[in-house]
C-alpha positions in Angstrom: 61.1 67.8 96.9 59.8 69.0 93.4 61.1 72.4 92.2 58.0 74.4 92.3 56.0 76.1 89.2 58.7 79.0 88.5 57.6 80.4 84.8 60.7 81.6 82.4 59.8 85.4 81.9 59.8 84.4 78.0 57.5 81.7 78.7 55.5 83.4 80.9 54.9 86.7 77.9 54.3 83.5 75.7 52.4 81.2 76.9 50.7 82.8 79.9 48.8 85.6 78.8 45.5 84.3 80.2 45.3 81.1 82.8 41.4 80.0 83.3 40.9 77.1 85.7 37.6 75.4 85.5 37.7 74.1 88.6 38.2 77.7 90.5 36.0 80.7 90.4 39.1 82.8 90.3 40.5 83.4 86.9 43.5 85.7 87.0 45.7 86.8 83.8 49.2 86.6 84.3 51.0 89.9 83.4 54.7 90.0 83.8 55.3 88.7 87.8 52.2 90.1 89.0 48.8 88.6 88.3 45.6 90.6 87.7 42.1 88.9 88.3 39.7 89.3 86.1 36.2 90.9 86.3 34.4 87.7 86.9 36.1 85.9 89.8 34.7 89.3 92.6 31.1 87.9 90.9 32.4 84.4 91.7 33.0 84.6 95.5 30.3 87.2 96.4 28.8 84.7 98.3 31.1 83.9 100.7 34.9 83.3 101.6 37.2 82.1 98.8 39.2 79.5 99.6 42.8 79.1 99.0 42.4 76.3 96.1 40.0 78.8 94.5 42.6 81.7 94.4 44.8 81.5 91.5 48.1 79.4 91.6 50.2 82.8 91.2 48.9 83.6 94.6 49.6 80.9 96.3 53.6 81.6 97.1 52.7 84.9 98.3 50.2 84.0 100.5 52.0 81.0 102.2 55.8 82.3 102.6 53.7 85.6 103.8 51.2 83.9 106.2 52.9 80.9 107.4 55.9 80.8 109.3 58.2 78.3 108.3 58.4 76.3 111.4 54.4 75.7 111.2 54.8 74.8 107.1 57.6 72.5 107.6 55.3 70.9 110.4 52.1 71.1 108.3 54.0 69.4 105.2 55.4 66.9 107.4 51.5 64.9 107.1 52.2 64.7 103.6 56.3 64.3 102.7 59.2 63.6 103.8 60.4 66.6 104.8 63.6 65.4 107.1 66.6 66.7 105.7 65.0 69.5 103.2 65.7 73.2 103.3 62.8 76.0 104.1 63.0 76.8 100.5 62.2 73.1 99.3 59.2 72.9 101.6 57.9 76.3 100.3 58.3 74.9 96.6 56.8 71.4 97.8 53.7 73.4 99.7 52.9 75.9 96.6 52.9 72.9 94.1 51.1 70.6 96.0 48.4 73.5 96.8 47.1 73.5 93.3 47.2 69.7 92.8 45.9 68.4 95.9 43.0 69.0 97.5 44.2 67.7 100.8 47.0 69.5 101.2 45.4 72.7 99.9 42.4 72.2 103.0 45.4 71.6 105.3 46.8 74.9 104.6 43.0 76.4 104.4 42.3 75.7 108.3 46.1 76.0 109.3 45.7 79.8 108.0 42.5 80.4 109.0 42.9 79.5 112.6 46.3 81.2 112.8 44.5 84.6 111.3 41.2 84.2 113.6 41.6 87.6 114.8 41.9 89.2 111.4 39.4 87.3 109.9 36.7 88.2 112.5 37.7 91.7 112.0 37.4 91.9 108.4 34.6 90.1 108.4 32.7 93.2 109.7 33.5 95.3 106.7 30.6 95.5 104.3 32.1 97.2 100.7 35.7 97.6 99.3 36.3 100.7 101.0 36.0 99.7 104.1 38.5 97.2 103.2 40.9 99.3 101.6 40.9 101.6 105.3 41.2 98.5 107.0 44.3 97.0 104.7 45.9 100.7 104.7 46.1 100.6 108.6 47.6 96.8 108.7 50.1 97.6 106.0 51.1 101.2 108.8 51.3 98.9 111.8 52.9 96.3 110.5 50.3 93.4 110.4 50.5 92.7 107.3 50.0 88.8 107.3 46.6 88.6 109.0 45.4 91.3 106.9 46.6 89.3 103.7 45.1 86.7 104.5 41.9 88.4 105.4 42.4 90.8 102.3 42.3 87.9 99.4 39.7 85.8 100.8 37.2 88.6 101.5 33.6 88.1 99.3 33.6 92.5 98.9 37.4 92.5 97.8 37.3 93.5 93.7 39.5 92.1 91.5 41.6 96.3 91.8 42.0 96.1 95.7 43.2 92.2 95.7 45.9 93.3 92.9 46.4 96.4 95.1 47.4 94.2 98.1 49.3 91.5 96.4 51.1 94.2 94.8 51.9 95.8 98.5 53.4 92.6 99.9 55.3 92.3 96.6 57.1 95.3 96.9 57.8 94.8 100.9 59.1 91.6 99.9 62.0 93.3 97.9 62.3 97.1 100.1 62.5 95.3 103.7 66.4 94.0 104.4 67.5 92.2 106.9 70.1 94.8 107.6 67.1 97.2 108.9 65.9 94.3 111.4 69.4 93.8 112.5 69.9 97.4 113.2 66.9 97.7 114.7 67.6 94.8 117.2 71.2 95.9 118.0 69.7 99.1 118.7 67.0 97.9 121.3 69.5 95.5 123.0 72.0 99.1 123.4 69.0 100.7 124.8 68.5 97.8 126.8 72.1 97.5 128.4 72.5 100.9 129.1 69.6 100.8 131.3 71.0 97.8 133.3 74.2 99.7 133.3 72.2 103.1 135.1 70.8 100.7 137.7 74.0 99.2 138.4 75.6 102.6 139.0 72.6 104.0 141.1 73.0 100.6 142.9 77.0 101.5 143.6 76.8 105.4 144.4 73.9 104.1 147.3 76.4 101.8 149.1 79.4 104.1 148.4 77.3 106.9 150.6 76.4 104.2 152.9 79.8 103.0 153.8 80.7 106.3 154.1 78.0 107.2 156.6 79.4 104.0 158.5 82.7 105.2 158.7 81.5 108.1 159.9 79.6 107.3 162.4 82.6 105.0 163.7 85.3 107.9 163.8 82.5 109.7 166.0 81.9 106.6 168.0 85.7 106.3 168.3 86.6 110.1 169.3 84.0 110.0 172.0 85.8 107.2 173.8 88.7 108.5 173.1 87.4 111.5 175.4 85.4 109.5 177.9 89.2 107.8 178.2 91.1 111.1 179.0 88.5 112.4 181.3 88.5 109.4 183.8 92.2 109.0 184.2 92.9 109.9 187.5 95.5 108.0 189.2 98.9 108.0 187.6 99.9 104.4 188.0 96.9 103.9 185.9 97.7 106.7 183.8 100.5 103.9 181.3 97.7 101.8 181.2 95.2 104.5 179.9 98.0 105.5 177.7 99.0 102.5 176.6 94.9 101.5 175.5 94.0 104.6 174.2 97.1 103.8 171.7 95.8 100.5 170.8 92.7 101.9 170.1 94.1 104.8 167.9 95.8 102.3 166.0 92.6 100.0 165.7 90.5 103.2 164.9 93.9 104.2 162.4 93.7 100.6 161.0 89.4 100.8 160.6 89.5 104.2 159.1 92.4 103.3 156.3 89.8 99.7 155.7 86.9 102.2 155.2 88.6 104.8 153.3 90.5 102.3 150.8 86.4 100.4 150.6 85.4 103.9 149.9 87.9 104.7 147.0 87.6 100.8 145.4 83.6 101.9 145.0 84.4 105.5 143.6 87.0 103.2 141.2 83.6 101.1 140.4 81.4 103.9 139.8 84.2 105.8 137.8 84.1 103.0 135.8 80.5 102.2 135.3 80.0 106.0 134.3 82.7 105.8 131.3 81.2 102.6 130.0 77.9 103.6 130.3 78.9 106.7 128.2 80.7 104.3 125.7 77.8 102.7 125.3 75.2 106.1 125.1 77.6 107.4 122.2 77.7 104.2 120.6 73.3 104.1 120.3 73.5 107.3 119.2 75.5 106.5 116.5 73.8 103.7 115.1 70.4 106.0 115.8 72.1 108.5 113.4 72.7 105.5 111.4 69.5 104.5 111.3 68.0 107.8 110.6 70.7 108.1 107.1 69.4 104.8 106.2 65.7 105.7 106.5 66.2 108.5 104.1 68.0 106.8 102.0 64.8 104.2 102.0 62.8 106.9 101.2 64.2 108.5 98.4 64.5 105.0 96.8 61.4 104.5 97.3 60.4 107.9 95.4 62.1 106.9 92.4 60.0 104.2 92.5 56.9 105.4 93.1 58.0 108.2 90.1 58.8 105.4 87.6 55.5 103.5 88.6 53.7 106.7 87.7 55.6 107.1 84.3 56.8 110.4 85.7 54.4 111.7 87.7 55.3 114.7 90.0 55.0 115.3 93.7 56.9 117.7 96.8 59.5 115.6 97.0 59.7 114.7 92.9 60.1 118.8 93.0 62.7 119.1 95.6 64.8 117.3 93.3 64.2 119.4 90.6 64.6 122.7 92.6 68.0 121.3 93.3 69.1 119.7 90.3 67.4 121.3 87.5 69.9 123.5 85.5 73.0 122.1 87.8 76.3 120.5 86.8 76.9 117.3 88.8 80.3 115.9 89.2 80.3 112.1 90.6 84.0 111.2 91.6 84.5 107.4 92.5 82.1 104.9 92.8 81.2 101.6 91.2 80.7 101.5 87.3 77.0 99.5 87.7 75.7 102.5 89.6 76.5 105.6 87.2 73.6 104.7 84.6 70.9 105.2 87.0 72.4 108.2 88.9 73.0 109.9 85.2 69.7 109.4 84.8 68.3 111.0 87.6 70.2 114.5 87.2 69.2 114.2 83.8 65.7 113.0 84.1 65.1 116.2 87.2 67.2 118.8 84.2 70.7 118.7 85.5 74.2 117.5 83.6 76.2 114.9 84.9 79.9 114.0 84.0 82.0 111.4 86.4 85.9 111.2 87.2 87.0 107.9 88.5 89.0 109.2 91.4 92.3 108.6 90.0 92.1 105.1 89.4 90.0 104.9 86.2 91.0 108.8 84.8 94.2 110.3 85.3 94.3 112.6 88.6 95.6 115.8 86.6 92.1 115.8 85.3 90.4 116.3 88.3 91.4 120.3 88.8 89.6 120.4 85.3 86.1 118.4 85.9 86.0 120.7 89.2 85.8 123.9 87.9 83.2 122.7 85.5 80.9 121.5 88.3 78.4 123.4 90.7 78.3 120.2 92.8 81.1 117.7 93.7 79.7 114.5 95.2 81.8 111.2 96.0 80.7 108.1 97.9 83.3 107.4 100.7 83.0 103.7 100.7 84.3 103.5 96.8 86.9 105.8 96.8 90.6 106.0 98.5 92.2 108.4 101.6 94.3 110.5 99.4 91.6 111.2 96.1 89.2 112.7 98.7 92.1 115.0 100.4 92.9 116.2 96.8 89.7 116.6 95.9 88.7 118.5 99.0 91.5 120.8 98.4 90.5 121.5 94.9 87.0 121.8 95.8 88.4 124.6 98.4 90.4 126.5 96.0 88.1 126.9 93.0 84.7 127.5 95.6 83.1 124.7 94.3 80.6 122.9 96.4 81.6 118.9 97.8 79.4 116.9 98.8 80.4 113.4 100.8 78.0 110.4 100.4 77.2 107.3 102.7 77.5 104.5 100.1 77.4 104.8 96.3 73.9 103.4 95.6 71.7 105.5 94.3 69.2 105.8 97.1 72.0 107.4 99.0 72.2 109.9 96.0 68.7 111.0 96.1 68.4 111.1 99.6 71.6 113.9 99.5 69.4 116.1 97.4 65.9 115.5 99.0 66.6 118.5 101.4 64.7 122.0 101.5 65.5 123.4 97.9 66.1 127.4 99.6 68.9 125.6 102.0 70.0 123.9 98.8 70.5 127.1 96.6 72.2 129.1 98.8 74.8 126.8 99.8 75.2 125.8 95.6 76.1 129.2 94.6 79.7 129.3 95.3 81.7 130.6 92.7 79.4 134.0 92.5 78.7 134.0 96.3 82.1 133.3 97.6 83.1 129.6 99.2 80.1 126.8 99.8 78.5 126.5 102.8 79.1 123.3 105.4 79.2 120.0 103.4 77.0 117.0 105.3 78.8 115.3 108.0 80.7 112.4 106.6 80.9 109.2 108.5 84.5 107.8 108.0 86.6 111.4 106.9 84.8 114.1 108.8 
């Protein structure tokens, strides 16, 4: 396997300001890791369907690591190379060069697609002008069918040269936002729901037989008790009376022995449904922690994704954009702790929404007799618990305590985590800031590992 066409970002601001293919209608010019088509490839394939040879050659990784799975590519390229002993990645290299060199393999990949994405081709095939398109790729991209509609998307004759950058754009970003920490979360957290289901049928399933086997017994120690009377009562003569005596004591002692079986089958079940009822909590408090989990690390997704969107729109403003600045703007922020690569871009985010930021290094990088100091300069103390030790956070929390300043403990020290601490309601925000004038802060956010 050939590396495939990777372009040095020098080389690529060089050399590849414009790339025109005569064999292709689509001419696309490459700026920075995203190409932009250009006005006359839309007039090119008005007609009909583009094909995937006539899409430019910096669209052809995206489309087949997004469309493809990698068990049908390594299958597909299997016609053409030796593919025994390569990894996923050489195939993918192999696949995209070989797509804008050979003809063959680029029709292979042409009807693989194509009859994988039926569905979503017959669909969008049914939408006569760019809007229609840009609805129909909005709803994909919320529902999470995103390679249908991809394919669909770039091959469509009414898709302009805007919307087609528009969707390559889209899967780029998901590309680098989706982790495979999310999926894994996500799966752990259906297989929990899925145990403790089991779990609540098993212990319906116990509790039903316990109440039956007691029933049983029951019903024996009345069985046994009327005998016992039907005995007394037809005693009459009294050299039969030993014999009577002597049977009803065999049978006490077998009803005795029977009742001590039951009761001991009776307490083993309670044992088992005892049991079945802690685990089955073990288990409910152990989803809802990783739902909480979960929840932290959607907002944390969110905010990043904010500062994105805000640095895309060279500053442009929205609710939450204004959240931000309700809580930071004319605020001192100290950061205690963390890693060294993050400060920059956390600096820059109190500073960019009006606030002033100074860090302490928790008393590993600074000397701990400055903390007391830094504190009663701040309004808001924040420290990530996952880069910082035991007995810097119990100082800090007492100094925090004593001088009314407000603490706040973070997840993680990335930045998302930050922003996501200081996307709340700004009123909730304010109130709870104001400690030295108002008296001590209010409740700090639950922390994860200290409480």
């Amino acid at each position: 396997m050939q590396q495939p066409p990777f372009r040095l970002l020098a080389a690529a601001d060089a050399a590849l300001t414009r790339v025109d293919r005569a064999d292709s209608p689509l001419r696309y010019a490459a700026v920075d890791c995203c190409a932009t088509p250009e006005p006359e490839a839309h007039e090119a394939v008005a007609a009909g369907r583009a094909r995937l040879a006539d899409l430019d050659h910096h669209l052809h990784c995206s489309v087949i690591g997004t469309c493809l799975s990698t068990a049908e590519l390594r299958k597909l390229m299997a016609r053409f190379a030796d593919v025994k002993g390569a990894s996923d990645l050489d195939i993918h290299h192999d696949a995209v060069r070989q797509t804008s060199h050979d003809p063959q393999v680029a029709k292979a990949l042409q009807k693989a697609l194509d009859h994988r994405h039926a569905p979503a081709l017959q669909r969008a095939s049914k939408l006569a002008d760019a809007e229609a398109l840009t609805a129909y790729w909005d709803e994909s991209l919320h529902q999470g069918e995103v390679p249908g509609a991809y394919w669909a998307m770039l091959t469509h004759r009414k898709t302009t040269p805007a919307l087609r950058q528009r969707v390559f754009g889209d899967v780029h970003m998901l590309s680098h936002l989706v982790g495979a920490a999310n999926r894994a979360d996500i799966r752990r957290l259906v297989a929990l729901e899925r145990d403790n289901a089991e779990l609540r049928e098993k212990l319906d399933r116990q509790q039903l037989r316990s109440q039956e086997l007691m029933e049983e017994r029951d019903r024996q120690i009345a069985a046994l008790r009327r005998e016992l009377i039907e005995a007394t009562a037809a005693a009459a003569p009294e050299r039969q009376e030993r014999a009577e005596e002597t049977d009803k004591a065999e049978k006490a002692e077998k009803a005795a022995a029977l009742i001590a079986l039951q009761t001991a089958r009776r307490e083993r079940a309670e044992q088992t449904a005892a049991a079945a009822q802690a685990e089955a909590a073990q288990l409910a408090e152990t989803l809802e922690h990783l739902r909480r989990h979960t929840q932290a690390l959607g907002r944390e997704l969110g905010a990043a994704e904010l500062q994105l969107r805000i640095n895309a729109d060279d500053g442009g403003r929205n609710d939450q954009s204004a959240q931000l600045d309700a809580q930071l703007q004319g605020r001192r922020i100290l950061y205690v702790g963390g890693r060294p690569s993050t400060y920059p871009a956390i600096r820059d985010l109190v500073l960019r929404h009006g606030g002033e930021f100074r860090r302490h290094g928790g008393g590993l990088e600074d000397r701990a007799g400055l903390l007391a100091a830094a504190v009663s300069w701040a309004h808001v103390v924040v420290f990530p618990v996952d880069c910082i030790d035991h007995e810097s956070v119990d100082n800090l929390k007492r100094v925090c305590t004593r001088q009314q300043v407000r603490y706040m403990p973070l997840r993680s020290a990335g930045i998302g985590c930050f922003a996501a601490a200081f996307s709340g309601p700004a009123e909730g925000a304010q109130a709870q800031g104001e400690g030295r004038e108002d008296g001590p802060s209010g409740t700090s956010p639950i922390c994860p590992r200290h409480g």
